[in-house]
PLY file of the C-alpha trace (Angstrom):
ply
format ascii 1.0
element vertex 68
property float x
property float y
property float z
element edge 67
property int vertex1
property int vertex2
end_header
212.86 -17.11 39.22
216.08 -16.43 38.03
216.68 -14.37 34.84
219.29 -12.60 32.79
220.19 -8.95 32.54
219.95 -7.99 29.51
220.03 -4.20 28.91
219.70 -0.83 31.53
218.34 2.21 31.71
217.86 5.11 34.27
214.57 5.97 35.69
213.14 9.16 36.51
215.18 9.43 39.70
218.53 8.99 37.95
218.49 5.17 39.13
219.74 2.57 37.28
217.21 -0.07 36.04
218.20 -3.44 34.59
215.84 -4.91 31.94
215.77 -8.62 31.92
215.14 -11.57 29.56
211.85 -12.07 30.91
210.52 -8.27 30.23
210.64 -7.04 33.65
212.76 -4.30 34.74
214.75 -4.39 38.56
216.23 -1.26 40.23
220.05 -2.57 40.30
221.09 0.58 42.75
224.62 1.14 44.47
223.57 2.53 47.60
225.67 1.28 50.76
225.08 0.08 53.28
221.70 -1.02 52.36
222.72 -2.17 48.38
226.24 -3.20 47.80
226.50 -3.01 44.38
229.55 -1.20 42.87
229.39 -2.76 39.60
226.60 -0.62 38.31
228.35 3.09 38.79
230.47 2.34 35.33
229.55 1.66 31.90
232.24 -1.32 32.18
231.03 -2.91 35.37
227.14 -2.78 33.59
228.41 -4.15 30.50
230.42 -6.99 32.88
226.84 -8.11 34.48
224.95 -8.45 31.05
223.43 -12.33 31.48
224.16 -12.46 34.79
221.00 -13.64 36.29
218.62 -11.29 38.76
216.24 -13.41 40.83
212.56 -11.78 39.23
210.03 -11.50 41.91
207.91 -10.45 39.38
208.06 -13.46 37.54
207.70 -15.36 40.64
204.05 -13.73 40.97
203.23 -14.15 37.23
203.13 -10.33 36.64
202.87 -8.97 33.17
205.72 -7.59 31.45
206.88 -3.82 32.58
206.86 -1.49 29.45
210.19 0.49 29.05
0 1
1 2
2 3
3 4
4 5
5 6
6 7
7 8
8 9
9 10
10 11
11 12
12 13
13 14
14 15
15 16
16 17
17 18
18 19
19 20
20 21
21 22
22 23
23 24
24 25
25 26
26 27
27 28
28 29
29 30
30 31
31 32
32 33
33 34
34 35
35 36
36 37
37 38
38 39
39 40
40 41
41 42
42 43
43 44
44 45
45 46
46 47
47 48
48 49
49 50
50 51
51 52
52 53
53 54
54 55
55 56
56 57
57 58
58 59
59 60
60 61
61 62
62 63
63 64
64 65
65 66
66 67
């Protein structure tokens, strides 16, 4: 199910984690080759993907929201 980004924050490995409408959180990592994602290395390219939508797997399985 698809959901908006709403907010980040780093976990406890210095990854970034995107916290979504829904109240699930999604590792959004930059990590080539296996995660293209260049956006999230700046402040501005975060800020540029808040309510862009993340498909939730989470939701998908009817998991309870993650606590952040």
């Amino acid at each position: 199910m698809k959901q908006p980004i709403r907010g980040y924050h780093k976990d406890e490995h210095n990854d970034w984690v995107a916290e979504l409408a829904c109240g699930h959180c999604q590792h959004v990592r930059h990590k080539p080759p296996f995660f293209s994602r260049p956006w999230v290395v700046s402040p501005a390219g975060r800020d540029s993907m808040l309510g862009e939508e993340l498909n939730c797997v989470k939701c998908d399985d009817g998991a309870p929201k993650d606590s952040v």
